[in-house]
Structures are given as structure tokens and as C-alpha cells.
Backbone bond lengths (Angstrom), bond angles and torsions (degrees), N, CA, C in turn:
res aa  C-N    CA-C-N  psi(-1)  N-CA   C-N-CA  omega(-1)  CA-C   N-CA-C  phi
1 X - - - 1.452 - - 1.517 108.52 -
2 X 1.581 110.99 132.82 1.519 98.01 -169.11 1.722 100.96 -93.23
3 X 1.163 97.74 164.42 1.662 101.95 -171.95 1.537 104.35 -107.82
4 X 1.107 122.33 9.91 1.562 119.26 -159.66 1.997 93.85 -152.25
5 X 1.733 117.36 118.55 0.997 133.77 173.52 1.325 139.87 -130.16
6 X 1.199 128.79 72.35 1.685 128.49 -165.57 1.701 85.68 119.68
7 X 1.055 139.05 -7.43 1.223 129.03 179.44 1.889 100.87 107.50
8 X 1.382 85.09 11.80 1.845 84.76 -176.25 1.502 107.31 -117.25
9 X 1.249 129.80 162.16 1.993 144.88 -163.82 2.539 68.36 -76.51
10 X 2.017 93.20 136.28 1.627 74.13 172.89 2.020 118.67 -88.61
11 X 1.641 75.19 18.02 1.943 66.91 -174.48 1.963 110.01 -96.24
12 X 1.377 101.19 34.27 1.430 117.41 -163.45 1.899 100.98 -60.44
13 X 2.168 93.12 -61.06 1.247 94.71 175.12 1.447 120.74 -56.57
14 X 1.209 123.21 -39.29 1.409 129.82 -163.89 2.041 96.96 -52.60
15 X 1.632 91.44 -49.33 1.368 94.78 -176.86 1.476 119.06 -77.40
16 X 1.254 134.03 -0.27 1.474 138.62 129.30 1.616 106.93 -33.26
17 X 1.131 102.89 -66.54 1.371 106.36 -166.51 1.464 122.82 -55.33
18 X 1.134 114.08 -40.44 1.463 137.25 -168.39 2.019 89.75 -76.16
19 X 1.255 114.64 -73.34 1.291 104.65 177.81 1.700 117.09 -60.37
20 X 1.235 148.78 -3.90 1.643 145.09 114.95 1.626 82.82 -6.74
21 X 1.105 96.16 -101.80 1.727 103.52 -155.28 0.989 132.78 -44.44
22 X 1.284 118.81 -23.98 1.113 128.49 178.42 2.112 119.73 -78.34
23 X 1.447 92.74 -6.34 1.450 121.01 -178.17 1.333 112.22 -123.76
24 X 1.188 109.41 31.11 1.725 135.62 174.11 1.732 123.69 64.91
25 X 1.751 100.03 17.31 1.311 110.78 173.73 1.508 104.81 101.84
26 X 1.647 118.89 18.42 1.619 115.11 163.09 1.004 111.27 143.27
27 X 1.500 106.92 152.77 1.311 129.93 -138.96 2.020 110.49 -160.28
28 X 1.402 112.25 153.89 1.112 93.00 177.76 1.487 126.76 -117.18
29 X 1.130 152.15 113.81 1.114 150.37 165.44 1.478 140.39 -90.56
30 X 1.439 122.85 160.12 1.544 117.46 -163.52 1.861 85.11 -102.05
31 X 1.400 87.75 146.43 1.537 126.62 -167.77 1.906 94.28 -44.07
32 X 1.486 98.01 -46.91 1.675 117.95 176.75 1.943 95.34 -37.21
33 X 1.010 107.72 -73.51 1.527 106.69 -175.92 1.115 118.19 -47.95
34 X 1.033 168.04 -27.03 1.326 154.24 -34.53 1.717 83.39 148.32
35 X 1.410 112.80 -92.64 1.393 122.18 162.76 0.959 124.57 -11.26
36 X 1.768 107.04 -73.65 1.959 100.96 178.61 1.190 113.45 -64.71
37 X 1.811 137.39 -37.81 1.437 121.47 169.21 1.830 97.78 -43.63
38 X 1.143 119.41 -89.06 1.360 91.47 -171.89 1.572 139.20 -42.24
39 X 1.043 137.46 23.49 2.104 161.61 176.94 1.173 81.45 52.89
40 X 1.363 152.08 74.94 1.424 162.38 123.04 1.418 129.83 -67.45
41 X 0.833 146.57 140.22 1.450 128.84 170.49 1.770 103.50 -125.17
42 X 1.565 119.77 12.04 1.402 110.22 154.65 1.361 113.33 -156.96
43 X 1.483 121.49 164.04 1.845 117.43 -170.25 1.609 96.13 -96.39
44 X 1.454 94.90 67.89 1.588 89.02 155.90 1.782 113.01 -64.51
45 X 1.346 88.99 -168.40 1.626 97.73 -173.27 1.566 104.62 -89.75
46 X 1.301 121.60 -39.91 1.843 121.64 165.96 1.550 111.57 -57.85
47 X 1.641 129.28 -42.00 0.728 126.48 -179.18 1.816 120.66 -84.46
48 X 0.987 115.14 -14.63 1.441 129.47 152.33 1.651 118.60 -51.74
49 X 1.455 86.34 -56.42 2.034 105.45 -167.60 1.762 90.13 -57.72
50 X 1.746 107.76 -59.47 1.627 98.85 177.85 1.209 149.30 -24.56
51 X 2.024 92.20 -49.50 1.411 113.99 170.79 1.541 115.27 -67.18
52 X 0.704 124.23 -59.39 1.920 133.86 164.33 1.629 99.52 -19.50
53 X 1.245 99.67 -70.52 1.703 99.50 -171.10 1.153 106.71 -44.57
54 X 1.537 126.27 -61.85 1.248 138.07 -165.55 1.719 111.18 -69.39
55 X 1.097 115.27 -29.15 1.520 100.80 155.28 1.350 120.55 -65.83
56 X 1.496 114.64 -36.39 1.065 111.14 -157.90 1.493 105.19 -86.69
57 X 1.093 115.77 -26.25 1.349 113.98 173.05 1.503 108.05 -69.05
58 X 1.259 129.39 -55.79 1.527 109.60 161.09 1.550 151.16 -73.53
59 X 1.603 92.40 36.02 1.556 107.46 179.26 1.482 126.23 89.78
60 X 1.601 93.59 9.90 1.789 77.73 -148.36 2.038 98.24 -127.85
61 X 1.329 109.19 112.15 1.843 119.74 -174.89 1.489 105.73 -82.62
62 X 1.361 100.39 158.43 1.384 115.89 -162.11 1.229 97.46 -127.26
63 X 1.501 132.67 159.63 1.093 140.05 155.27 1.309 119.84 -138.47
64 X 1.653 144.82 132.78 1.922 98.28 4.34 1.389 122.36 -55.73
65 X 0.874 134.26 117.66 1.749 144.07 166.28 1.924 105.45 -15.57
66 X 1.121 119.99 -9.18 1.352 113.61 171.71 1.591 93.88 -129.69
67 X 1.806 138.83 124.93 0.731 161.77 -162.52 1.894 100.33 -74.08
68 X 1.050 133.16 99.90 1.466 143.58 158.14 1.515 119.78 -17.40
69 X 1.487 145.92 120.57 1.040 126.26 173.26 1.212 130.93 -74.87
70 X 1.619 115.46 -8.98 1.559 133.87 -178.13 1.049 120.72 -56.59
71 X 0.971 169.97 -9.15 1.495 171.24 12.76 1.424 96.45 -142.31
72 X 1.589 127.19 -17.95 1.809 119.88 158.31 1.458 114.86 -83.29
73 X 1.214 134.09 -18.97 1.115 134.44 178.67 1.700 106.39 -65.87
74 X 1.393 107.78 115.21 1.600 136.58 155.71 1.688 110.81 -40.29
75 X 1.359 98.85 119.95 1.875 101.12 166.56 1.442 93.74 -128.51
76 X 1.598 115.35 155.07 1.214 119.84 167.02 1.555 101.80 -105.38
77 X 1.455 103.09 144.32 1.303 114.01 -164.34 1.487 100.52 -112.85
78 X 1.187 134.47 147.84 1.520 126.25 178.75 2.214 116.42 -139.07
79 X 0.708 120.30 159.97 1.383 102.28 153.35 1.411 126.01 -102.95
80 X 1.115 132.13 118.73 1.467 140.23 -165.40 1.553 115.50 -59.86
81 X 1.618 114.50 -21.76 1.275 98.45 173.35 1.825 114.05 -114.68
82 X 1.441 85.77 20.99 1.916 79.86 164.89 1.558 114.07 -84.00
83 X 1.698 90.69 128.37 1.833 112.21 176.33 1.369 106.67 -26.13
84 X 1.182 115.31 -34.81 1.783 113.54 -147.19 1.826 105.36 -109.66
85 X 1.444 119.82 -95.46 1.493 116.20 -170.44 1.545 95.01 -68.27
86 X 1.523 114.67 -48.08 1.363 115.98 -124.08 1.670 89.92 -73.25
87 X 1.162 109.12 -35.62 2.006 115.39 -171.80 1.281 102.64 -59.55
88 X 1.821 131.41 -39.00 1.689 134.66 -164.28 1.202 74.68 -84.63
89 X 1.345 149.54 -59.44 1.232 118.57 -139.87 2.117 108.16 -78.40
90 X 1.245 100.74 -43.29 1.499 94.82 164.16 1.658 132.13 -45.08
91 X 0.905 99.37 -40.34 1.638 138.41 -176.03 2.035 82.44 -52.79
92 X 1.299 99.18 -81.89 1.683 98.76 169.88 1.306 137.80 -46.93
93 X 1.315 105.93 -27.36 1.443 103.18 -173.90 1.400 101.14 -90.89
94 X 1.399 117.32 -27.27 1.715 100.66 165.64 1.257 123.99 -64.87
95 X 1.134 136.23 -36.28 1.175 155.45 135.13 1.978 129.50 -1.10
96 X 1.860 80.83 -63.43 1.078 87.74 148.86 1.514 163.39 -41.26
97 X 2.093 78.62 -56.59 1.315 92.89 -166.57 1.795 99.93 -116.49
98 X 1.280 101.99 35.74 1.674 100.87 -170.89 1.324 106.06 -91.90
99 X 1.443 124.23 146.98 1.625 101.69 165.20 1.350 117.37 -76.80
100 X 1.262 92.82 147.54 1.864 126.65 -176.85 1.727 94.26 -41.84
101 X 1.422 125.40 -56.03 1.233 127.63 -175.00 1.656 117.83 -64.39
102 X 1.354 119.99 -20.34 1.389 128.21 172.49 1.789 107.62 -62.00
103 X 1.077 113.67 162.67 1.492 134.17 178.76 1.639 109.36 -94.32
104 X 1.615 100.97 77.76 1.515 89.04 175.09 1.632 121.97 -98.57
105 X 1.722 129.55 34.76 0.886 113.87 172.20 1.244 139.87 -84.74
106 X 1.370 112.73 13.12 1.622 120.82 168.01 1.446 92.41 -88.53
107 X 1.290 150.13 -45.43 1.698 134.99 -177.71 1.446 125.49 -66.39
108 X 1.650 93.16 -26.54 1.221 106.17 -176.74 2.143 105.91 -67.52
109 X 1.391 87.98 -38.54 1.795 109.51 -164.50 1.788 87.12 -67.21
110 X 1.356 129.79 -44.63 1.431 130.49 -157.53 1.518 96.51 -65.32
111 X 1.731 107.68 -69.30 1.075 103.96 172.41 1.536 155.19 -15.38
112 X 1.746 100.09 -75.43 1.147 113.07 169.15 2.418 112.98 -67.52
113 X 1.318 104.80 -9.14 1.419 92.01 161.41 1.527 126.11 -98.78
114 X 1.439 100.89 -0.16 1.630 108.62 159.96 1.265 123.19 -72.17
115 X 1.935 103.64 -39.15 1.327 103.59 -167.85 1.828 112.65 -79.20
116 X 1.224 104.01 -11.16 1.323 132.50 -146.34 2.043 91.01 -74.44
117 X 1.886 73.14 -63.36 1.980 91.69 175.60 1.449 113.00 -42.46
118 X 1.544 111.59 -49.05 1.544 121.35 -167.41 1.785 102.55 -71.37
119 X 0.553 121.18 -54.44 1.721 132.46 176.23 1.787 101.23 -57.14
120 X 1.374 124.89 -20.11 1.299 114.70 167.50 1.383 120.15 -108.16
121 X 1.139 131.29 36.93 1.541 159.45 159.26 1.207 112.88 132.52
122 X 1.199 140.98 50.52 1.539 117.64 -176.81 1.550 109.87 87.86
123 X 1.190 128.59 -23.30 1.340 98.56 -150.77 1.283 121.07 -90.73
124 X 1.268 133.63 142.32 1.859 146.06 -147.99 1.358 101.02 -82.91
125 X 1.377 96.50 -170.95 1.534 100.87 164.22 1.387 110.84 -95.39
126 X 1.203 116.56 -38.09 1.823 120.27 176.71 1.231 104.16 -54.74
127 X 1.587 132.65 -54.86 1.106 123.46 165.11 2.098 138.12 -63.01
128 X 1.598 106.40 1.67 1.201 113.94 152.65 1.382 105.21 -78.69
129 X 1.423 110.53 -55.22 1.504 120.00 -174.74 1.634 116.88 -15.62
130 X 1.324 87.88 -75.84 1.464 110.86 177.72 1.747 136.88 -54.45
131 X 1.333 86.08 6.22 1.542 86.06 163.02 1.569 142.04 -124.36
């Protein structure tokens, strides 16, 4: 297994990911950043498509849901399976980007009982979880 990819250590994304969480599951960054983790020096459209994978392969959604070519343009980055922002915010972007003709009332149902919890003091899903 090689340890070194694009000229970068390959647990770079992973460690994107890990710091997500560590910043409560997301954060926002310019497209520019994004880029040099991938050893790029512009958001072409191959090098865009790359980045996508590589979030997506390490868990972690972006919004807007299609990655900007501007390299100043801001995306918020999230991890999709944190209990707390990172799950509502996925939760939306499928939502978003689902077709109108698809059956979204199980996301729709998740959703609105996340938001439901949060609007009745704070409380998460880890903290429904847990009882």
C-alpha cells in the first residue's frame, strides 16, 4: 500500500476528515484549499471531479453539492455521519439535490425530527440516542 499520493502522506483526506470533527463536524473553506490538498495548482474540472471523490470517499459533503471552479469561492464542508450538524446538513443536500419525482418522505420525516429535537432545547441525535 503506497503511503504517498499526488505527492501528498495518502491519509491527508482521511485527516480532513478527522479535523471536521474535531471542529464540531464542519467548517468552511475556499475551493483554493481544497486544490492544494489535492497537489493542484488550479480547479480545473478533472481536478475538481478528484476532489469530490476524495471527499466522498472519506465521508465528508460539501455544499454547493457541485464543487465551484473559482478557487476563492467558499464551500462548507461537513462530515455526513456526524450525529449533530454534519447528518442535517446531508439530510439537506439530498433533499436538495434529489429528483422532485423520487420518494423523499423518509428524509423529509428524519429531518424535520432533528430539527424538531433542536428547537426543543438543543437536544441532538446522540443525545436522543442515549436514552
Amino acid at each position: 500500500m503506497s503511503t504517498v499520493e499526488n505527492g501528498k502522506p495518502a491519509d491527508e483526506w482521511a485527516s480532513l476528515a478527522e479535523m471536521l470533527r474535531f471542529q464540531g463536524g464542519f467548517t468552511a473553506w475556499d475551493v483554493a484549499e481544497l486544490v492544494r490538498l489535492a497537489s493542484s495548482q488550479r480547479a480545473g474540472v478533472r481536478v475538481v471531479e478528484r476532489i469530490e471523490q476524495k471527499l466522498a470517499e472519506n465521508g465528508i459533503g460539501h455544499l454547493p453539492p457541485s464543487l465551484p471552479l473559482d478557487g476563492s469561492r467558499k464551500v462548507l464542508l461537513y462530515v455526513k455521519s456526524d450525529p449533530n450538524f454534519g447528518f442535517i446538513l446531508h439530510l439537506i443536500s439530498t433533499l436538495a439535490t434529489q429528483d422532485p419525482a423520487e420518494d423523499s418522505n423518509m428524509t423529509v420525516t428524519q429531518l424535520e425530527m432533528l430539527l424538531g429535537a433542536m428547537r426543543k432545547g438543543g437536544e441532538t441525535t446522540s443525545q436522543a440516542g442515549s436514552r
